[in-house]
N, C-alpha and C positions, 0 to 999 in steps of 0.2 A: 593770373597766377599770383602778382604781388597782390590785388586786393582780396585771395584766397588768405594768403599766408596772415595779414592785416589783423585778420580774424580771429586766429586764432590764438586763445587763449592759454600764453606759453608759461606764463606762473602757476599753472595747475600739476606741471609738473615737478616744481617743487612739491608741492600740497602730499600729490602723490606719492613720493618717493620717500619723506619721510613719514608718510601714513604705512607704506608698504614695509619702512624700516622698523616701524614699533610694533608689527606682530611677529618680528623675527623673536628669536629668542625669550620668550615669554615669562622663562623664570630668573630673567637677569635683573632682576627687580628686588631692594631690602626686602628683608624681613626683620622688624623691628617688632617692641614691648609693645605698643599700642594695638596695632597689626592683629598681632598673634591674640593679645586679648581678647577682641573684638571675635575672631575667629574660633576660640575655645569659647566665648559666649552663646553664638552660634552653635558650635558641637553640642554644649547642654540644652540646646532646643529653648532656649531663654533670648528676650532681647526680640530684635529684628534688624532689618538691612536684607541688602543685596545677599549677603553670604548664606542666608537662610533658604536663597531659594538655589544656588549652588550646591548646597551640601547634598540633599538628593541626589545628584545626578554624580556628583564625582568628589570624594576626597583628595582628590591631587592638588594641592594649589596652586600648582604650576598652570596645568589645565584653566582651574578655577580664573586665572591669573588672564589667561591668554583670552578668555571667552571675556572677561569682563572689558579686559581695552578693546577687542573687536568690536562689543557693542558699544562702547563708551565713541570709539572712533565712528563710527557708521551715526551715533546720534547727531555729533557737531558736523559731521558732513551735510548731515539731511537740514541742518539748522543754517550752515552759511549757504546753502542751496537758496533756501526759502529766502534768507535774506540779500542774497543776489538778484532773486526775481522780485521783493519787494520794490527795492531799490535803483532796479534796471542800471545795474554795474555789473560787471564783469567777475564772477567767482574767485578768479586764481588769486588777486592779489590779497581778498580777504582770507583766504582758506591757506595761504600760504604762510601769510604773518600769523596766523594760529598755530596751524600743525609746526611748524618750521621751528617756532619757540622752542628751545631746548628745554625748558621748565613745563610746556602744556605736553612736548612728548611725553617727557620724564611721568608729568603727574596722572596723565591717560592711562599710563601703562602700572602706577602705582595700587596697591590695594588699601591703600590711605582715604582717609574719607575726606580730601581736599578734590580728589580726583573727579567725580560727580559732580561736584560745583559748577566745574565749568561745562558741559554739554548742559546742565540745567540751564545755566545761567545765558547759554545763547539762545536757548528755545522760550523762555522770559520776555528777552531782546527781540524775537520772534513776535511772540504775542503784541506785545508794546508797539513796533514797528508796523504791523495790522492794523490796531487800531489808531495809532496817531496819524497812519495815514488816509483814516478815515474821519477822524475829528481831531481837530486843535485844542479843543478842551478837555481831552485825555489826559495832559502832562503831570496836571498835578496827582487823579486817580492811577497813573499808572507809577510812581515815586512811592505813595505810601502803600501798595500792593506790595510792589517788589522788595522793598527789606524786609519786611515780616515774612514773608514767605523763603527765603535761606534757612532760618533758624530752622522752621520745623520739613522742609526741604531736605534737609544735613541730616535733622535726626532719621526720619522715613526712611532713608536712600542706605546711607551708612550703620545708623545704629551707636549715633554722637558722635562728640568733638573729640577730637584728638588734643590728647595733653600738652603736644609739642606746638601746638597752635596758638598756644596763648603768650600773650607778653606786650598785646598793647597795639594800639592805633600807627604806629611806624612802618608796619610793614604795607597798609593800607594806603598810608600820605604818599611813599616811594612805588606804588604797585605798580606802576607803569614798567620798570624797567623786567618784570616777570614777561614781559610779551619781547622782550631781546634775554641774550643769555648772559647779561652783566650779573655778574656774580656764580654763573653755573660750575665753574671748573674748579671753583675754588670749595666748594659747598660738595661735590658729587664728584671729586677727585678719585681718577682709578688709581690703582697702585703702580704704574709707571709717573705717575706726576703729571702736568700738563706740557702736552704736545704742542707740536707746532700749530695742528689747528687748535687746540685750547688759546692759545696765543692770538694767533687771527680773529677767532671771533669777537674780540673787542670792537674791533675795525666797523663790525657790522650796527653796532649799538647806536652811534649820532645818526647815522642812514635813517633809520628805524624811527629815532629821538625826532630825528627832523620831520617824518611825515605823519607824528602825534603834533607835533606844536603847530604846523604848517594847515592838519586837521582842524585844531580848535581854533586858528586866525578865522578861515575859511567859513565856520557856523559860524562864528559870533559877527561876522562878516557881512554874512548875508541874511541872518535871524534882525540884527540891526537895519536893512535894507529891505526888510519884509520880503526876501526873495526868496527867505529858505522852505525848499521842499519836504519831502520825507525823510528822505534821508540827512538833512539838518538837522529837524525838528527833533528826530529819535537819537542823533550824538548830542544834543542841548539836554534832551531829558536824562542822559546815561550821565554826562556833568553833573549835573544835580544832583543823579543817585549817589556817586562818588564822592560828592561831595559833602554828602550826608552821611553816605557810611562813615568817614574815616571819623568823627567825634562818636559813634556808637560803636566801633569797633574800639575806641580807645576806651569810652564807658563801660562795654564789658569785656574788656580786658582779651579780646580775639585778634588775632591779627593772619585771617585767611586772606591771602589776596586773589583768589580765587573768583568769589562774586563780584572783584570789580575790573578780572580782565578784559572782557567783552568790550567796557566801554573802553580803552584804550587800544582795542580794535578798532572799531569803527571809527573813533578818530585818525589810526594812522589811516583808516582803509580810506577816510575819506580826504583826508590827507593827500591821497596817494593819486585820486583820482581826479581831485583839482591839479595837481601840479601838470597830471600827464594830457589834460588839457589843454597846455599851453606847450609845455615841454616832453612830445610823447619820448623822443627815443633816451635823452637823458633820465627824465624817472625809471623807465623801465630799465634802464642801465641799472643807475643806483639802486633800487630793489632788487632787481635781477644778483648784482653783485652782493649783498647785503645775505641774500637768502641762500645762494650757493656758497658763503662760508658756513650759515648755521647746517646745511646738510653734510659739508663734507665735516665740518666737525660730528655731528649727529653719527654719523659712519663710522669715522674713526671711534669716538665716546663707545660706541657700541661694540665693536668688536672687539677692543680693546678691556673693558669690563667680562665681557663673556670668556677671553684668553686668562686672565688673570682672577674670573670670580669672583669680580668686585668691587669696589672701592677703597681708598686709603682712610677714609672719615669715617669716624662714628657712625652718621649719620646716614653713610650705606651698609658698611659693613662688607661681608659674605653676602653672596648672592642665594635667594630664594632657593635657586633650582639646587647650588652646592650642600645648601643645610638640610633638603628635604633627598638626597641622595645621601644622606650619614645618616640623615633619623630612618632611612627605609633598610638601609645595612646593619643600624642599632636592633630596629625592632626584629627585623627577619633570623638576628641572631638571639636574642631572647629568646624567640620561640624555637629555636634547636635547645637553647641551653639557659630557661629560666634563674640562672644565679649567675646570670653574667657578669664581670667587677666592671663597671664605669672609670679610667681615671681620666677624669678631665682638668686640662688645661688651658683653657680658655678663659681668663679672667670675666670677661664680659658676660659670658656665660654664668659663669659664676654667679654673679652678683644680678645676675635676667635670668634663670632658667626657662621662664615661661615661653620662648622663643621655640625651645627645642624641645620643651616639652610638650607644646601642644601640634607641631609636627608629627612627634610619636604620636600621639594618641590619634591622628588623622591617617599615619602609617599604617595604625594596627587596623584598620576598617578595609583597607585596600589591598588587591591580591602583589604580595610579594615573591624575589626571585628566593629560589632553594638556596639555605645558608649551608656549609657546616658547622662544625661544634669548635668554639671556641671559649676561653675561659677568660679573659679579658681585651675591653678596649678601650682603645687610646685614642680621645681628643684632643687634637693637636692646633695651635689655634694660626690664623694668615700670618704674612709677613708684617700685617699692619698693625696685629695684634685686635683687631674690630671684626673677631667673627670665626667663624668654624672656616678649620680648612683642609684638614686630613684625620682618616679615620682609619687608622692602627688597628687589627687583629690579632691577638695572641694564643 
């Protein structure tokens, strides 16, 4: 029975739990200027991306919203799958430093074109990890394959960069801390402020730190000793890539850290699995401990956005589902009472309409509830002032 339980692999239930958490609530996700662009380019049948082959099937973007992290999730699954049996490790403790990341949840479930990056970017890791573990003189054809292929990758998938993405090679040099959620609560603050778990999860971050650094002792370790395997040889080549993105990301002026989370997976992953090597039940502590603050924060972050509709930053705003239940009450009242007055309140709005306006126009496509007749409404803006929050009928 002990060499039952031995077996089995208990870090999957992190992986699990917060994979199971990011298809809750689906439309608890911004809706920002970029976004909505991107999506009203789409509704003119212009451009391409993902949202073109959505719009067929449903203008909700809630729906739209939920379908696209299910498959975005199920891609990086099928990808640290592959590269668990590459590698002959054990899945949980890679699949768990991914999904478990507050920033890869966040950006899985985003309609942001950083989001694609990374399921790309493991299945890349994927390809590279095949062949290098077929030839040693892959390393350098597999480096200058994989940066060229993001750019036009990003364009295919998404349909461009996102304007909020740019500002330079910094976010690239520090990308590591995107695989912990050092800095997440501060960035994607709900409108209660942060919590006791927003608090805690810093705790989790040097765990995390430790078994990226304790990773790349461990390759350069045994790359130096001529001992390293596959799974060395493909964390040496993801060094490299990284280390070449971050002056091409500063060159053109990008700073997605998205294409270079992978490798600092594999590093902690490998990290993780040299130490437990030597030290099984303490690594598995520290991990174990590390990963059950980012879920119960994950938990908390969640419900706690979905109760309040939101965030307190900018940079969330109102939530998807709250803006696209005021644009489906705007529009349903228009059509009882075409000269309906608008007065809006919401500064942000103001100064973006296109947020709400291409709601509407995705409103108007879709079967709506019976309004009555009303002669004016009132947008009323959050307590944070970043986003719709009540919709007034007069």
């Amino acid at each position: 029975m002990k060499r039952n339980l031995k077996k089995i692999d208990w870090m999957l239930s992190f992986a699990l739990a917060a994979t199971v958490l990011a298809l809750v609530f689906p439309g608890d996700i911004p809706w920002l200027g970029d976004t909505a662009a991107r999506m009203g380019v789409a509704l003119d049948g212009q451009g391409y991306g993902l949202n073109r082959l959505w719009l067929p099937v449903t203008s909700d973007p809630v729906i739209i919203a939920g379908i696209g992290t299910a498959l975005a999730l199920l891609v990086c699954w099928g990808a640290v799958w592959m590269l668990s049996r590459i590698f002959h490790v054990p899945a949980g403790p890679g699949a768990a430093l991914f999904f478990c990341s507050p920033f890869v949840w966040f950006a899985l479930r985003s309609l942001q074109s950083g989001g694609w990056l990374l399921p790309l970017s493991l299945w890349l890791a994927v390809v590279a990890a095949r062949m290098i573990q077929r030839s040693k003189g892959f390393l350098t054809i597999a480096v200058g394959v994989w940066l060229p292929l993001f750019p036009v990758l990003l364009f295919l998938v998404n349909g461009g960069f996102d304007e909020e993405a740019k500002g330079g090679g910094l976010v690239a040099l520090t990308s590591f801390r995107f695989l912990t959620g050092w800095g997440f609560s501060d960035r994607f603050a709900p409108e209660t402020g942060l919590s006791l778990s927003g608090t805690l999860l810093f705790l989790s971050v040097p765990m995390i730190v430790f078994f990226i650094v304790l990773g790349c002792i461990t390759v350069v370790r045994r790359l130096r000793r001529g001992e390293a395997k596959a799974f060395d040889r493909t964390v040496g080549w993801c060094g490299i890539a990284a280390v070449v993105y971050v002056p091409l990301a500063t060159w053109r002026q990008c700073s997605f850290w998205e294409p270079l989370l992978f490798a600092w997976l594999l590093l902690a992953w490998r990290g993780y699995t040299a130490f437990r090597g030597d030290y099984r039940i303490l690594a598995t502590v520290l991990l174990g401990f590390a990963l059950l603050l980012e879920v119960w924060f994950l938990v908390d972050f969640s419900f706690t956005v979905h109760r309040y509709a939101g965030g307190s930053s900018p940079v969330f705003g109102t939530t998807l589902a709250r803006q696209w239940r005021v644009a489906r009450s705007l529009t349903a009242a228009r059509k009882v009472n075409p000269e309906l007055r608008i007065d809006l309140r919401v500064d942000q709005i103001k100064a973006n309409p296109l947020p709400l306006q291409v709601l509407i126009r995705m409103a108007a496509t879709e079967e709506l509830p019976p309004a009555g007749f009303f002669r004016e409404a009132v947008i009323l803006p959050s307590r944070s002032g970043s986003g719709i929050d009540l919709l007034l009928m007069k």
